[in-house]
N, C-alpha and C positions, 0 to 999 in steps of 0.2 A: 826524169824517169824515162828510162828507156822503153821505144814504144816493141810490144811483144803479144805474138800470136798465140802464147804457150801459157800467159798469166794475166789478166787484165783488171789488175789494181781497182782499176775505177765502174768497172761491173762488180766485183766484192762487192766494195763500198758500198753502193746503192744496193746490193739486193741486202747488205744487212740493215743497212735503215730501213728498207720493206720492211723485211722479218722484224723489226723492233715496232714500225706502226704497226703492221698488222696484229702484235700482239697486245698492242697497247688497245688496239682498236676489238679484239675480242674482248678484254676486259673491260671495257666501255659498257658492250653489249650485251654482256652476261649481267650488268649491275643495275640495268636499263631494265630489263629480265626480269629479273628477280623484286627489284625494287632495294637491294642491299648493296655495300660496297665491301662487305665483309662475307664472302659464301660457304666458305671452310675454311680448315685449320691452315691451306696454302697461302690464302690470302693475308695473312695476320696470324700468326698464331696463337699470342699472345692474348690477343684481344678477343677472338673465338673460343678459346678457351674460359674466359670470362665472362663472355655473355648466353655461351652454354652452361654454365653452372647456375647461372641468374633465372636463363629458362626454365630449369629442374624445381628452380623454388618457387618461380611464376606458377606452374602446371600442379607441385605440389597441394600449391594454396587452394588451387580447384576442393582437394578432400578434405581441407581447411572447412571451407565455406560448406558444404556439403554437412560435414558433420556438425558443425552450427545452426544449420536448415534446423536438420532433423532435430537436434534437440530443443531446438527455440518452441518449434511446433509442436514436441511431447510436452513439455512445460505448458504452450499455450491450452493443449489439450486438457491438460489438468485445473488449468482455470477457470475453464469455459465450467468443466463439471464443476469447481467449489462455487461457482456462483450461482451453481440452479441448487447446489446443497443450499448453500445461504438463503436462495428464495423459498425452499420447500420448509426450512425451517422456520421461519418469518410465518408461512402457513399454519405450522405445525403449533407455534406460539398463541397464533388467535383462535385456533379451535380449545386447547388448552387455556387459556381465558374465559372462553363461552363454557364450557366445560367445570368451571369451578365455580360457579354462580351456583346458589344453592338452591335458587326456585324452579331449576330444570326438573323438568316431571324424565320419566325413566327411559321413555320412546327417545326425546331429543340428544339427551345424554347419549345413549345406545346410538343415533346418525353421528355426532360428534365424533365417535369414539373410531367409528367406522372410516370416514372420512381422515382422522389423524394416523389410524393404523394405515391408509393408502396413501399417506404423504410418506410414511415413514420408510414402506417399500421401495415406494420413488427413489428416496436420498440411496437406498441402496442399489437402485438398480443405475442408477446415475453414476455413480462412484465405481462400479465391476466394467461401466462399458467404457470408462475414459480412458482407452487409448489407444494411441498411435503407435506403428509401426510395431506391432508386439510389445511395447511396454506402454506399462501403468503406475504412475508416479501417484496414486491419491487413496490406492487400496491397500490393504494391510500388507506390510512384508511388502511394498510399490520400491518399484525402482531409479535408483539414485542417478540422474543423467551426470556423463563427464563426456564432454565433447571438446573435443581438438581444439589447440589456439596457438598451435602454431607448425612449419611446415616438417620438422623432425620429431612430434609428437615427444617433448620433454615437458611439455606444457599443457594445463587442460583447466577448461574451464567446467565445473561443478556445481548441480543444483540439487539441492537436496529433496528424496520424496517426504511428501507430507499427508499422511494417512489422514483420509476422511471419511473413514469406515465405520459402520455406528458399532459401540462396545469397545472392548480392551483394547486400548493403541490404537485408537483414534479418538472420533467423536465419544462424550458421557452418556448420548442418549442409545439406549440399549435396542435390538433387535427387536426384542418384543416389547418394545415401550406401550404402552395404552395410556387412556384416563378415561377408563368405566367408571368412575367412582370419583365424586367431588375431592377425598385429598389426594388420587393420584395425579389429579388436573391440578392443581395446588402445587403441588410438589414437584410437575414436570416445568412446570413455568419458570421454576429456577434453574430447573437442568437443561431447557431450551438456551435460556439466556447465557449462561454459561460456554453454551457449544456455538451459539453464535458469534461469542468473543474467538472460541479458536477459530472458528472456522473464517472470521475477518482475518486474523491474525497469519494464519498458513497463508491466503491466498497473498499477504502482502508478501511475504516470504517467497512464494511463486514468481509472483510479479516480477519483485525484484530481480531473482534469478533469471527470468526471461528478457527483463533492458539491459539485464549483460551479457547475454549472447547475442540480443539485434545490436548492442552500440562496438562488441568483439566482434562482430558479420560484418557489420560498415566499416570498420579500421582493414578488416584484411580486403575486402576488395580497393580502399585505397592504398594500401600497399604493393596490393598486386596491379594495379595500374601505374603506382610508379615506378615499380622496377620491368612492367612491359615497358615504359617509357624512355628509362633507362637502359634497359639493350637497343631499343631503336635509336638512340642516338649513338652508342657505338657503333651499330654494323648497318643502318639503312643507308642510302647513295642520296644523295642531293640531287634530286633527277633534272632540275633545273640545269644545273653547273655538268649532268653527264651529258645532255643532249647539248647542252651547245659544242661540250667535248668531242661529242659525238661527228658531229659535222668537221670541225678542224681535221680530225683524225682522218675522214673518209677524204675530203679534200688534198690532206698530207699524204693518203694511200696514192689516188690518184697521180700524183708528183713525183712519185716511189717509181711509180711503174713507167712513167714517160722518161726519167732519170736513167732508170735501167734497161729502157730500150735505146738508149742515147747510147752509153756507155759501151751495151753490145754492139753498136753500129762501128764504133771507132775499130774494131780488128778489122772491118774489109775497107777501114780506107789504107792500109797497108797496100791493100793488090793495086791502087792507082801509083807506089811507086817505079812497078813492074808493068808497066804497059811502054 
């Protein structure tokens, strides 16, 4: 190679191996950075590509879950009231028992009657306040929860409302139920028992409804943990393996620049053939 003050081969050389550590050495440090090896669509595209589409359904699931929340807790809201129904009724049954006994003089009769007429309000005023977030799954005309199950909303999960409203389409025991009078206590005692069975019956129905929204809650938050898990292993950096990378490179930068100032030295030893 002929030695020349106009083109010096071997300064090229070394400043493009510079320029090739130094780049390799930013990309080190960007991955170090960030904690990823994958940071946009330059780095991979393929692959960024991919694990942005995974993030969307990651992030999705968030209103997944959320609408699961909400409706697990309208459901539970509903239970909570059919089971003070069920207790006031269980009430409502031993006053109407006491109440049918024929040797009640007229006074006790009359406290009985009083006392089942303010259990019966109870079951009413119990059943108008259950619920959450604006809806009431347990009053007449109550509404039918369908919550999300999945992240493009083709899917839903369904609980059905179950009226425990006393009169038509609900409970048999009526608004104005009473038992002034030994056969109306007679005659409530079967219609007690009777609304106790549905009202066992609805809550199981409830229930139900409500283990398949907490056991559909528990599946999408481990799904969404595995597919957070899953882009991390495409696009996060081995931080171990960057940092010792790290070091080679900075050491190889180093070597870059003593090379390159080598290389420019070689044109002034030309001027020692002219002395």
């Amino acid at each position: 190679m002929a030695n020349s003050v106009n083109t010096n081969v071997g300064a090229m050389v070394a400043l493009q191996n510079l320029n090739s550590t130094n780049n390799d050495l930013q990309t080190t440090q960007a991955r170090i950075n960030t904690g990823r090896k994958i940071n946009n669509a330059k780095d991979n595209g393929a692959v960024w590509a991919i694990a942005q589409n995974q993030r969307a359904t990651s992030q999705s699931l968030n209103a997944v879950k959320e609408s699961l929340q909400r409706g697990q807790s309208t459901v539970d809201v509903a239970i909570s009231a059919g089971e003070t129904v069920s207790d006031l009724l269980l009430q409502m049954k031993e006053k109407a028992l006491a109440a049918a006994d024929s040797s009640l003089d007229t006074n006790s009769r009359t406290a009985l009657n009083e006392d089942f007429k303010a259990l019966r309000d109870q079951v009413a005023k119990a059943v108008d306040n259950a619920e959450f977030n604006g809806i009431n799954m347990v009053k007449s005309g109550g509404t039918t929860i369908a919550a999300l199950a999945n992240s493009d909303a083709t899917s839903k999960i369904t609980v059905a409302a179950r009226s425990l409203s006393l009169g038509s389409g609900g409970l048999n025991v009526g608004a104005t139920a009473s038992i002034g009078t030994q056969s109306a206590a007679t005659a409530m005692i079967a219609t007690i028992n009777t609304a106790i069975t549905d009202v066992s019956t609805k809550l199981s129905q409830l229930g139900t409804g409500s283990k398949s929204l907490g056991s559909h809650l528990e599946f999408v938050g481990k799904l969404q943990d595995s597919i957070d898990a899953g882009v991390g292993n495409l696009v996060d950096a081995d931080l171990a393996k960057e940092s010792a990378k790290l070091q080679a490179l900075q050491t190889k930068q180093q070597l870059g620049v003593q090379a390159l100032s080598i290389a420019n030295q070689s044109s002034s030893i030309l001027l020692g053939l002219f002395r």
